[in-house]
N, C-alpha and C positions, 0 to 999 in steps of 0.2 A: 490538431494539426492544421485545420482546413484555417482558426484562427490566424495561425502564426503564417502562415502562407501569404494570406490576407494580405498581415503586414509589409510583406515582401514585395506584393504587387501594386502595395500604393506607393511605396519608394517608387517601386519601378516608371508609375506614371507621372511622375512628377514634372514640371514646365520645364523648357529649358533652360528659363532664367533662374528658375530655384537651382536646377542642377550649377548652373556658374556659378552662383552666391555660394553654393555649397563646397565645388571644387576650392574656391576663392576663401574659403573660412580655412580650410586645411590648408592651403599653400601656408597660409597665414600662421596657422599652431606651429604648423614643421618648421618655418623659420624663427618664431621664438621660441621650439623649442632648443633651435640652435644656439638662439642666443645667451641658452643659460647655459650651454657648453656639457652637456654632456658626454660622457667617456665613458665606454663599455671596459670592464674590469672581470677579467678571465684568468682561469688556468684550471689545475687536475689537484683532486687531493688524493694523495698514496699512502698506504703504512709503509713501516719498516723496510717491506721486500719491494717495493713501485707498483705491489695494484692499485687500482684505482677502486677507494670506498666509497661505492654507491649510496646517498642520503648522509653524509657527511652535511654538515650544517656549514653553511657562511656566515656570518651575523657582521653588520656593519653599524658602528653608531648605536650599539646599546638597542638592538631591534627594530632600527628606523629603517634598514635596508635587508633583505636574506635570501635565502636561496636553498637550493642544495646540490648536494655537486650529483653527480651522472656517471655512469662509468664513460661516457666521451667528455665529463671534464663539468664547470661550472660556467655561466655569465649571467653579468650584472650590469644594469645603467644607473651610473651614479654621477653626479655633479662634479665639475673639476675642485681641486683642493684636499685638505690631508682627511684622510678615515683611518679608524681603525678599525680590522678586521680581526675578529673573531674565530678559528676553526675547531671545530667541536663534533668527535662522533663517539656511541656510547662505546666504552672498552679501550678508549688511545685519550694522551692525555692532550687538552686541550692547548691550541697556539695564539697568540694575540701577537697581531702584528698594523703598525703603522705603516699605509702607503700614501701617497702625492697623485695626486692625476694632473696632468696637463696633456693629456693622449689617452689613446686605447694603450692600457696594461694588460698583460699576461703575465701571468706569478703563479708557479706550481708550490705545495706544500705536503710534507711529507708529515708525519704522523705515529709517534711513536705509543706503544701498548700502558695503559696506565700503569701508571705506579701506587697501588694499593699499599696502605701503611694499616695494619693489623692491630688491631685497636690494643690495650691494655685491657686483660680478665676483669671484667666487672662482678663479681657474683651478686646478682639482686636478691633478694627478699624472696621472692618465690623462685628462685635458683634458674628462671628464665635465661636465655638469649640476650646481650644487652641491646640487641634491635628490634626487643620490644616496647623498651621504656624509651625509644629512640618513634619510634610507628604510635606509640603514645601521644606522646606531645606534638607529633606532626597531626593526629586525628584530630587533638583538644584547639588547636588551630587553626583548621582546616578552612574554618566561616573567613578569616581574615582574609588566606591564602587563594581563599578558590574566587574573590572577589577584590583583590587588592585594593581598587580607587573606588569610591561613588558611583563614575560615571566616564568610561574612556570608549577610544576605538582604535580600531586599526583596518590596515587592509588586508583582504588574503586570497590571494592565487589559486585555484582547484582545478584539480587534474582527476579525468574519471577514467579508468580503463578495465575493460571485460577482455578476456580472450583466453584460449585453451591452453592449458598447461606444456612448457617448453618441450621438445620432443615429440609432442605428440602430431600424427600424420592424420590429419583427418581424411584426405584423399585417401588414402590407403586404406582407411580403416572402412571409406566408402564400397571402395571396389571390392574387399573382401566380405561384405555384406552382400555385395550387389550379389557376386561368385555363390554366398550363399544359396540366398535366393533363387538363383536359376536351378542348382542342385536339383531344387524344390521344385522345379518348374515353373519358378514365378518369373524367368524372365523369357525372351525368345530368339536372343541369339548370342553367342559369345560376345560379338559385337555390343549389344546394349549390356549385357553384363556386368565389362569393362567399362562404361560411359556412366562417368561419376562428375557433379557439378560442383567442382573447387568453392572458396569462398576465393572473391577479389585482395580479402586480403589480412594478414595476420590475426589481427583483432577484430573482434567483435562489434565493440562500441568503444569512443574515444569521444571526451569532451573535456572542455574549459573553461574556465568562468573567472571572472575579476569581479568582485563585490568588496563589500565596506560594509562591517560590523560594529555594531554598537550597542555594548554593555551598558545597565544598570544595575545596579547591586540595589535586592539581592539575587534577583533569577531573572529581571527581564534582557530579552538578547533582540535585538533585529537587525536582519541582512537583506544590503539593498545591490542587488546583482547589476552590477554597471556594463559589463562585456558579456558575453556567452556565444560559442561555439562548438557545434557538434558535427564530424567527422564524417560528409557524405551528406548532410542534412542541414540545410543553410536556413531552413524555414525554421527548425526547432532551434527553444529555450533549454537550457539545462537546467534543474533546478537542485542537482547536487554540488551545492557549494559547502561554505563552513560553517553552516546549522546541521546539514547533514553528516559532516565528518567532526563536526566538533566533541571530541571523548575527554569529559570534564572528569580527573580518578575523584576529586573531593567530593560527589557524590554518593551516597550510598549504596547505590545499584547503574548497572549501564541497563536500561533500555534497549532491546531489539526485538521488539516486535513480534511475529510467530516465530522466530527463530531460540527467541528464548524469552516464553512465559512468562518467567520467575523473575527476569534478569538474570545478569553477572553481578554478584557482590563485589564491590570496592575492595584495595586491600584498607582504603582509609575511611569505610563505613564504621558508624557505631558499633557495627556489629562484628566488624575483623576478625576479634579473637579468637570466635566460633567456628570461622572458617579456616584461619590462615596460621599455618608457622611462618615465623622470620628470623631470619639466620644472619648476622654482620657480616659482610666476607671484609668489611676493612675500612678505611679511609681515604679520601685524598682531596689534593688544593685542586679545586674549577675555580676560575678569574678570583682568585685570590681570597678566597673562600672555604672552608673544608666543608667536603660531602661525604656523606653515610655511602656505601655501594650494600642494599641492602636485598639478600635471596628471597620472593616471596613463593610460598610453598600450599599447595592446598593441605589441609588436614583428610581429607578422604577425597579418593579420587572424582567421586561421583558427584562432590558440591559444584554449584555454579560459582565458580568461585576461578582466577586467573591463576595463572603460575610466569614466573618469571624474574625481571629486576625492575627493582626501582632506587632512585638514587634523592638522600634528601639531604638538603642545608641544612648545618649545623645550627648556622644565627638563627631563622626566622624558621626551622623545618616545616620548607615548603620544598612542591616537587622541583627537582631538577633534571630528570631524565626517567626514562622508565621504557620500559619493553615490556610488553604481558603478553599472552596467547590463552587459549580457551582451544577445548576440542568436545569431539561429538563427545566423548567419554564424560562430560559436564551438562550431559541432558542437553545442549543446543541442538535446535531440529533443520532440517537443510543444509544448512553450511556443514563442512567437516571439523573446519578450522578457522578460526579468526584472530587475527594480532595485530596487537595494537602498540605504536613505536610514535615518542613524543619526543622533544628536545625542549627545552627551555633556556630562553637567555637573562640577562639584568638589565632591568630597566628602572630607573630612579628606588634602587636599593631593593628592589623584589624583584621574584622570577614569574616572566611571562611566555605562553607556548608561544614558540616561533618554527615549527612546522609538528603536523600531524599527519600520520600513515595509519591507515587500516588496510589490512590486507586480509585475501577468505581464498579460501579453497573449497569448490565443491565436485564432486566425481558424480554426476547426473547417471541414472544407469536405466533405461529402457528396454526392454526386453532383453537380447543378447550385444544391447548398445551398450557403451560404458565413458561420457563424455566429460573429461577431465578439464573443469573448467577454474580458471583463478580471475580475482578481482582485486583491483589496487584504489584506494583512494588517497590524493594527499592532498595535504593543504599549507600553503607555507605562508605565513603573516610576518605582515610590515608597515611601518609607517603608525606604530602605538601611538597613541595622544590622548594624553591625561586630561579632564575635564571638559570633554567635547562640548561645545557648546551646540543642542537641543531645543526645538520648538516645545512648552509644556505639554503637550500631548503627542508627543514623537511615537510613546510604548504603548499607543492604544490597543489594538488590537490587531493590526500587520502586523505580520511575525518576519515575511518574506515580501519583497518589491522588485520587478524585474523591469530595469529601464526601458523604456519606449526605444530605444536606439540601440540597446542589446546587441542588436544581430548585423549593424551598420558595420560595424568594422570590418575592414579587406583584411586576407592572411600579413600584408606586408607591416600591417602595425602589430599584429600579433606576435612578429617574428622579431618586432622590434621592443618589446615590451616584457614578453613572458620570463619571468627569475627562472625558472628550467627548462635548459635548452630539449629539444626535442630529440629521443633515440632515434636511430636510423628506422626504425621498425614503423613507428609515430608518423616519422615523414612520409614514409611509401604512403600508411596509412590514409593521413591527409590526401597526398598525389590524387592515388587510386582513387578514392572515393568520390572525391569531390570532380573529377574530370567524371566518373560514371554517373553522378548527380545529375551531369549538364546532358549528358547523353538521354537519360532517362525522364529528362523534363522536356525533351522536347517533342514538339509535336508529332515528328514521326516516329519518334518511338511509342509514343503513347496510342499510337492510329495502330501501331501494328500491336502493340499487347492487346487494344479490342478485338482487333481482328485474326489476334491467335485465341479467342476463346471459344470453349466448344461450341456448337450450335445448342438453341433451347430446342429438347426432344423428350420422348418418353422417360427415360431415365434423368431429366433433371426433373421432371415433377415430378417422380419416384423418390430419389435422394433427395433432392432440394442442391440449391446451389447460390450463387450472384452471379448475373451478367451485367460488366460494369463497362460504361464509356469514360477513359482512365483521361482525356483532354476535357468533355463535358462536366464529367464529375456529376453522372448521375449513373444509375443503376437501378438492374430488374432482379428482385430478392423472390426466391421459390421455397416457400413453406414444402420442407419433406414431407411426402406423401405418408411415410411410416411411421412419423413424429406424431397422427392422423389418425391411424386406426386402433381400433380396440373393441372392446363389449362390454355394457353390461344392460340389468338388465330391462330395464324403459326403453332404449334404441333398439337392443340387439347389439348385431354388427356393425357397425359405424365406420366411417372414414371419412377424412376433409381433406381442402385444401385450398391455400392461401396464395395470391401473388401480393407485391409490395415495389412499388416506383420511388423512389429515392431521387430528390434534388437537392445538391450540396451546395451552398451558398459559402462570398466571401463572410469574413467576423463570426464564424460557426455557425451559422444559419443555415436551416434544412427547411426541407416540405419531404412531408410522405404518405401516397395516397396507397390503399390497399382495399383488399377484399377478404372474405374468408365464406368458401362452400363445408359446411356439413350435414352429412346426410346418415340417418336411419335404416338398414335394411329390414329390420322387422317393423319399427313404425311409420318406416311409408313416410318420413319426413325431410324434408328439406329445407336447411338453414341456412341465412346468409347475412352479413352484415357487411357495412361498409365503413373506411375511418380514411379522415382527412385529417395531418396532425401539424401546425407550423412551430418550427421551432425557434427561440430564438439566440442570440446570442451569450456569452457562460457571465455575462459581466449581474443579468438579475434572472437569468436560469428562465425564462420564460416561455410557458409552450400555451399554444391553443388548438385544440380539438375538437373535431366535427366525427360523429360518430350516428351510425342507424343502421336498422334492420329486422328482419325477423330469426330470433338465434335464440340455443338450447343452453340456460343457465342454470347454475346451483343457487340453491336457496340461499346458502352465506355468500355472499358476496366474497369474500378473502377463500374461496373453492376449498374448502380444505383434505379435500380427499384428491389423491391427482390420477391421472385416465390408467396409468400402467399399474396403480395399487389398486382399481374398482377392477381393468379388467383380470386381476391376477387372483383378489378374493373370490369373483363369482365363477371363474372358469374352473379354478381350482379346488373353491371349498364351498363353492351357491352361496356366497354372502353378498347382499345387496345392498351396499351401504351408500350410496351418491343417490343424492334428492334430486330431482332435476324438476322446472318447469317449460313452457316456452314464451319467450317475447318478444312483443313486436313493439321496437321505439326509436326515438330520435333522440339526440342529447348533446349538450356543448361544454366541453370543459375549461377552464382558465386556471393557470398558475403561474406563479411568478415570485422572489425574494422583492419584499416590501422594504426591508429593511434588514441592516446588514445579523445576521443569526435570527429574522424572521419570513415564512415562506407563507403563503394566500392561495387556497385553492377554492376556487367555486366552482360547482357542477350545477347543470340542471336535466332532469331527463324525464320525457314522457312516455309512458309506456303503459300498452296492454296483455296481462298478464293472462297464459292460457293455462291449468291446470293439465299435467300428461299422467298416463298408467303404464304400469308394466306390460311391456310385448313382448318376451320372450322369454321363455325358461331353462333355455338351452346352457346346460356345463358340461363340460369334459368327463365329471364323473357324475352320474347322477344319482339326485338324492331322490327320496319320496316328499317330503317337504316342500314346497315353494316358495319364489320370492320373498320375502320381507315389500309388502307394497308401498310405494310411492309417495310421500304425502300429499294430500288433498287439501287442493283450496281452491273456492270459486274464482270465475272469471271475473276480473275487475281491473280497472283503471286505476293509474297514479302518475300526479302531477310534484315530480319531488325535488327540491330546490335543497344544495346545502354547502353551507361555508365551512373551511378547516383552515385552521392555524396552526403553525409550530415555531416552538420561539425556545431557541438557546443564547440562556444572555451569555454575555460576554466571548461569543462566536468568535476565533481567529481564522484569518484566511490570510493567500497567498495573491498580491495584485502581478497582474497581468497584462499588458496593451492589450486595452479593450477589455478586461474578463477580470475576474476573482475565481480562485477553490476557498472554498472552505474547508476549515478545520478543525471545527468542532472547540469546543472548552472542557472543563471541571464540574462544569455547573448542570446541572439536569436539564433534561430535555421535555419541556411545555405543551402536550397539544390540548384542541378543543374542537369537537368535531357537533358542530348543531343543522340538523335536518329538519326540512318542514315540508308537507305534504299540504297544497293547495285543493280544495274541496270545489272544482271547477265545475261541477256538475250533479245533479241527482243519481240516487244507484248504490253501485259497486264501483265506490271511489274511494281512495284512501285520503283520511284526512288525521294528520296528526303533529305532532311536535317532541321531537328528544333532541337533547345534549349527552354527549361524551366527554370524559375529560381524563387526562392520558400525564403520568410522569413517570420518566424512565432515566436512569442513569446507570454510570459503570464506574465502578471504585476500586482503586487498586491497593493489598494490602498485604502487600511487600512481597517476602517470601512466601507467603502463605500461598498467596494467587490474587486473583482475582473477581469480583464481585459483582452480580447483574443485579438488578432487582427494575420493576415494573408493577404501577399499582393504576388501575383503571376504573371508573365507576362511570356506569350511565344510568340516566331517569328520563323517562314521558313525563314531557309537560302536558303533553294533552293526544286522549286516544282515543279521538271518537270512532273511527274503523283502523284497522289496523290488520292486514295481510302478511303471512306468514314472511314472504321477501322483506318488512319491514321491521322484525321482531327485535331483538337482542337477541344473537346467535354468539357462540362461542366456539373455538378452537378444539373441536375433541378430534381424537383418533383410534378407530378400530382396526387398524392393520396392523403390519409387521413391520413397515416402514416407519423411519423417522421421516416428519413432514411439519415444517410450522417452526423450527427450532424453539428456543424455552421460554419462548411467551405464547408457547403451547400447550393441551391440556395431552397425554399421552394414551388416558383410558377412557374419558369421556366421550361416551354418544353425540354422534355430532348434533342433533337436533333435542335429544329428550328433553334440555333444560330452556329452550329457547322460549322467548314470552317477553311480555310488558312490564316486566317486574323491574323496580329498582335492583340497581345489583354492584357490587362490590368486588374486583378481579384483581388478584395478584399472582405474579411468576418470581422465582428470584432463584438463579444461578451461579454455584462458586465452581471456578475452574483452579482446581489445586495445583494444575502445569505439573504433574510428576512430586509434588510435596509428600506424598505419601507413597506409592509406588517406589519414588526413591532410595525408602530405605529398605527395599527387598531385597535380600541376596538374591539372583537369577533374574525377580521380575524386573529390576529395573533397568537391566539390557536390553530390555525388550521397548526402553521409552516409551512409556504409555502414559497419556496425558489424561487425567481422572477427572469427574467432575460432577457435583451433586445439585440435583433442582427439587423447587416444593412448589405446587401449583394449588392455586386457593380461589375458589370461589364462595358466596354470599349474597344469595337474594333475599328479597324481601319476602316477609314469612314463608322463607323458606330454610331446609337442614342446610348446613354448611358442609363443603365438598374441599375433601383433601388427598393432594397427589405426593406420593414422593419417589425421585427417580435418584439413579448413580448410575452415569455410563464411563466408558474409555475410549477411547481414541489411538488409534496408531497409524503413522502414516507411511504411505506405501511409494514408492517414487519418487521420495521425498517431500512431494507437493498432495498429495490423494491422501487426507484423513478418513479411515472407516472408523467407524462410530458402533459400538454395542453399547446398549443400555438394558439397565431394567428395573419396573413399575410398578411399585404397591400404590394400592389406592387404600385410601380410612374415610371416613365420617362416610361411608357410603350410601345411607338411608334411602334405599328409594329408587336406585341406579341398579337399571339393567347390566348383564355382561360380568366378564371376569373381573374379579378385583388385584389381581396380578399379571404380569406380561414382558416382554423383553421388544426392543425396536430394534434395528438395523438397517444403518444406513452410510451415505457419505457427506461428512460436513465441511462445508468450504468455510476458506482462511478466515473470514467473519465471522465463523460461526452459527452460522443460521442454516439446521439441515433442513435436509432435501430430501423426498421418497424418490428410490430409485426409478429413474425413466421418468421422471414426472415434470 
């Protein structure tokens, strides 16, 4: 955000001679735009009875110009001279009509119910349906169809909109919450009871975008966002254009993310038949052409698979129209419901999409909340052009480009440009917002939301909080006090705590200086460290850090045991599982993308390492047993210097004024991690040499799910002292929690195997999304997302070590995955502890759990 703001403020400074040059460029476009004469061309498309059919299709010129119509009607800017106009919606039969412009036209169209013509009994061979041998030859097709030309483009309009389901009163629905509440005693007077904070205005979020697409057959696509505007938010980019809404059926699965696993099967995948019945309901002429009007049907309810119509050409059966829907009842996780509505027109003897709707319904439900939310996406395309002419490395690796001048455009060109005119609901939207924009930017607003925020007191360094200077764009961050405390048992009791100063720079550039107190009550110790962090801008990710002190660390560096699972095993069952030592150091970090899918970090840090014992043996329940002690290791120095790389070729990312995201490729993911330990002195110093070497990737394979795997090996080049903080340390877990997600060990001791050994580490995870689950009568209402891992270690003369896990997943809120699993261990030779066990935890949308509280 603070990027695109940036942007805003260097317009804003600009000389006033650039501003005249610039007014002086625009006078200049708007009068030749006049001079090409064009003419806005309006009117209402109705059925039968004069309503007005919402997403009716315009098509002008063979998909050179389109639109959709609105229930307040349709307009379009078109050049003077004759067109033909096209009007087309699914279920009425389509009208072609020639008009003249020499003026602004208005022309209403009315719109009669198709005329299906019932085809002649075919009886096939295997006594099918004949809209299978029909959904046949359109799959056997499909490569030509789903990529008509080489190499085109066109343009396309996007419209993003969020907002609560029609009827519903959120106000209302406030105050009878609030009413509850006080019941309860939670509020304290009928007065604040009743006092509920409206939204400003219908909708949620509103945005729009004008980009330019451009295909290569056979899969490469890239969209370059020439306008963008978001509704209240003049600084942001939208970057939901038509990569994001583009629903291609010729493929054999749609993609959506955690929403759904598996996918949605095509009805025109290889794999159709398994999923789909299809039923003819008939025939009829579109532009002079006969089309199939074809029922697709799931074969069991529970497939991920659509229901709905779809409509194909006879001559070339390629799609011509279609509606689909999908519901939770199809395994989709968050959404309720999603449908997807395409139109296609003719353009030099094939059909191409000339708008796309997706639409979702989700009912958010929060304790006794229940927030009925819907979402719209469309996209309407124009201006097709066969054999675009391309630089040879156009398809490199930008997928997405969002113009430097994106966000220059005033409402009044928008108003003069957009192929769908704006609903009444839209406009307010606009209004409202963007006047509350101006309000909320300026300086005394922003003086007074500092100076409505609480004071810093006992209770923000109990809770934690931010106190922010909302004009300065800095802020004071308070590590919660109870985020802090805990036990086990080398400290005892313990608690910290953290402040953190925030400087927000233009171009996303930050500074952040901090501290952090913890302290021991049984060891009498006191720790403190200090970090100074610069960040730099997203275009090469780069940060530098300044880090020291004297502070209480775990022997693995990656913690793997977290504070709330150490204080829960030893207060509850005296288990002492967290190493700890203490150090006292300085150290400087650097990173940065070197190169585009290549990241460079170099660390160096000095430190003196102090061996700690156990101080206390206090638990809830006590045993006669004690601790489990400490591990031991002399006092010594280390001077340790070490480089990492990570390199994904063929990286795609998104450009930005000023910035890239990345987004990752196909291809596996490269690192190389080598450390070296400088022998600066006689003693108790560490002097040695290892490399790490790291590839990991994720494969998806299809219905089944998909596929993790990660394989790591490291060796000492050279170990002349070597201290336990420098060993090869691995991922185990002795809790109940899931911690480390699956390039984690599940029953491994966290230290037992740790050493100088060469060694050999593999993880590898199939998430089956409900592929099996599925086919449970009862369990698969329950959507439970299943998923198997095998954890493998290999050292040098040493037994081999093998895990094998299967948890499930269900999620709560619709966003909150709880995670059960459970853990046999094999080849165990040697290895302390159970060889079976169960975890419990919650896994975020990535995938990587987490020990609860940790």
């Amino acid at each position: 955000m603070i990027l695109l703001l940036s942007v805003y403020l260097r317009f804003q400074t600009y000389t006033s001679i650039s501003r005249f040059f610039l007014l002086l460029g625009i006078c200049f476009l708007s009068l030749n735009a006049k001079a090409q004469s064009n003419y806005r061309f309006s009117g209402q498309v109705t059925d039968d009875m004069g309503q007005p059919l919402a997403f009716a299709s315009v098509n002008v010129d063979e998909a050179r110009w389109g639109t959709l119509n609105q229930t307040n009607g349709f307009s379009l800017q078109l050049p003077a001279g004759s067109h033909v106009v096209t009007i087309s919606y699914l279920g009425y039969q389509s009208i072609k009509d020639t008009i003249f412009l020499r003026g602004n036209l208005t022309k209403n169209y009315q719109l009669t119910p198709e005329t299906v013509f019932l085809e002649e009994v075919i009886i096939t061979e295997d006594g099918r349906d004949p809209a299978y041998y029909i959904m046949k030859k359109a799959i056997e097709r499909k490569k030509e169809n789903a990529v008509p030309f080489p190499q085109y483009a066109y343009d396309a309009y996007n419209k993003s909109i969020l907002r609560f389901q029609e009827g519903f009163d959120l106000d209302s629905m406030l105050k009878s919450f609030a009413a509850g509440l006080g019941s309860l005693g939670g509020a304290d007077n009928e007065e604040e009871e009743a006092e509920t904070a409206g939204l400003p205005s219908d909708l949620l979020y509103l945005s729009e975008s004008f980009s330019r697409m451009y295909i290569k057959a056979p899969q490469l696509a890239k969209e370059e966002i020439l306008s963008s505007r978001v509704s209240g938010a003049s600084d942001q980019f939208s970057f939901l254009g038509n990569l994001f809404n583009r629903f291609d059926p010729y493929e054999n699965r749609s993609f959506l993310g955690q929403i759904a696993e598996r996918g949605i099967v095509s009805p025109l995948s290889g794999q159709a038949f398994l999923f789909y019945r299809f039923k003819l309901l008939g025939s009829l002429i579109q532009e002079g052409e006969k089309v199939y009007k074809i029922q697709v049907i799931r074969k069991r309810k529970q497939d991920p698979a659509f229901s709905g119509l779809i409509y194909i050409a006879d001559s070339s059966f390629a799609v011509q129209n279609l509606d689909l829907y999908v519901t939770k009842e199809q395994a989709i996780q968050v959404l309720d419901s999603i449908r997807v509505s395409q139109s296609y027109q003719k353009f030099h003897r094939t059909w191409v999409p000339m708008s796309t709707q997706m639409r979702f319904a989700l009912n958010f439900k929060v304790m006794v909340l229940t927030l009925p939310l819907v979402g719209q996406f469309t996209s309407v395309l124009s201006q097709y052009e066969e054999k675009a002419e391309l630089p040879k490395a156009y398809f490199k690796r930008e997928i997405i480009r969002v113009d430097d001048s994106a966000l220059v455009h005033p409402p009044v060109w928008w108003d003069s440009v957009r192929p769908l005119p704006l609903t009444e609901i839209e406009r307010t939207d606009y209004r409202v917002k963007d006047s509350l924009e101006q309000v909320t930017n300026s300086p005394e607003y922003l003086d007074s939301l500092t100076a409505s925020q609480p004071k810093v007191n006992a209770q923000t360094l109990l809770l934690g909080g931010v106190r922010r200077d909302f004009r300065k764009k800095t802020s004071w961050v308070f590590v919660p006090l109870w985020d802090q405390v805990g036990f086990n048992a080398i400290e005892g009791f313990y608690l910290g705590q953290g402040i953190d100063r925030i400087w927000e720079r233009p171009k996303d550039r930050s500074w952040r200086l901090g501290y952090r107190l913890h302290g021991g009550l049984s060891s009498r110790l006191l720790s403190y460290q200090g970090q100074a962090r610069y960040k730099g801008g997203s275009r090469y990710n780069l940060a530098v850090e300044a880090k020291g002190g004297d502070f209480v660390q775990q022997f693995n560096p990656v913690r793997p045991i977290g504070p709330w699972a150490t204080s829960g095993q030893a207060l509850y069952f005296k288990q002492s599982f967290i190493r700890l030592y203490r150090k006292q150091f300085g150290g400087l970090s650097y990173e940065q993308d070197i190169a585009n899918g290549l990241q460079l970090e170099v660390t160096t840090e000095f430190s003196r390492r102090l061996p700690m014992s156990n101080s206390s043996d206090y638990t809830l329940f006590p045993k006669d047993e004690p601790y489990t002690p400490n591990l031991r290791d002399t006092l010594n120095r280390a001077w340790v210097s070490t480089i990492g790389l990570r390199y994904q070729p063929f990286n795609r990312y998104i450009s930005i004024p000023g910035g890239r995201m990345s987004m990752g490729s196909k291809w596996p993911v490269f690192s190389l991690l080598f450390s070296y330990a400088l022998p600066f002195a006689d003693g108790e110093v560490a002097d040695f040499q290892k490399i790490e070497v790291r590839v990991e990737d994720e494969v998806s394979l299809g219905l089944v799910g998909t596929f993790n795997w990660m394989v790591k090996g490291g060796q000492f080049l050279a170990a002349e002292k070597v201290y336990t903080p420098d060993l090869f340390h691995f991922h185990g877990n002795r809790t109940y929690f899931l911690r480390g997600g699956w390039q984690a060990f599940s029953l491994l001791p966290y230290y037992d195997l740790s050493s100088t050994s060469t060694f050999l580490e593999a993880h590898a995870r199939h998430d089956f999304g409900g592929f099996l689950f599925n086919k449970i009568p009862g369990i698969r209402r329950l959507k439970l997302s299943e998923y198997a891992e095998a954890h493998f270690l290999l050292q040098e003369n040493g037994t081999p070590y093998l895990e094998l896990d299967f948890g499930f997943s269900k999620r709560f809120f619709k966003f909150i995955p709880l995670t059960i699993e459970g853990n046999v261990r094999l080849l165990e030779e040697g290895i302390d502890g159970p060889s079976w066990g169960f975890k419990i935890g919650i896994t975020n949308l990535e995938g990587i759990s987490a020990s609860l509280g940790s």
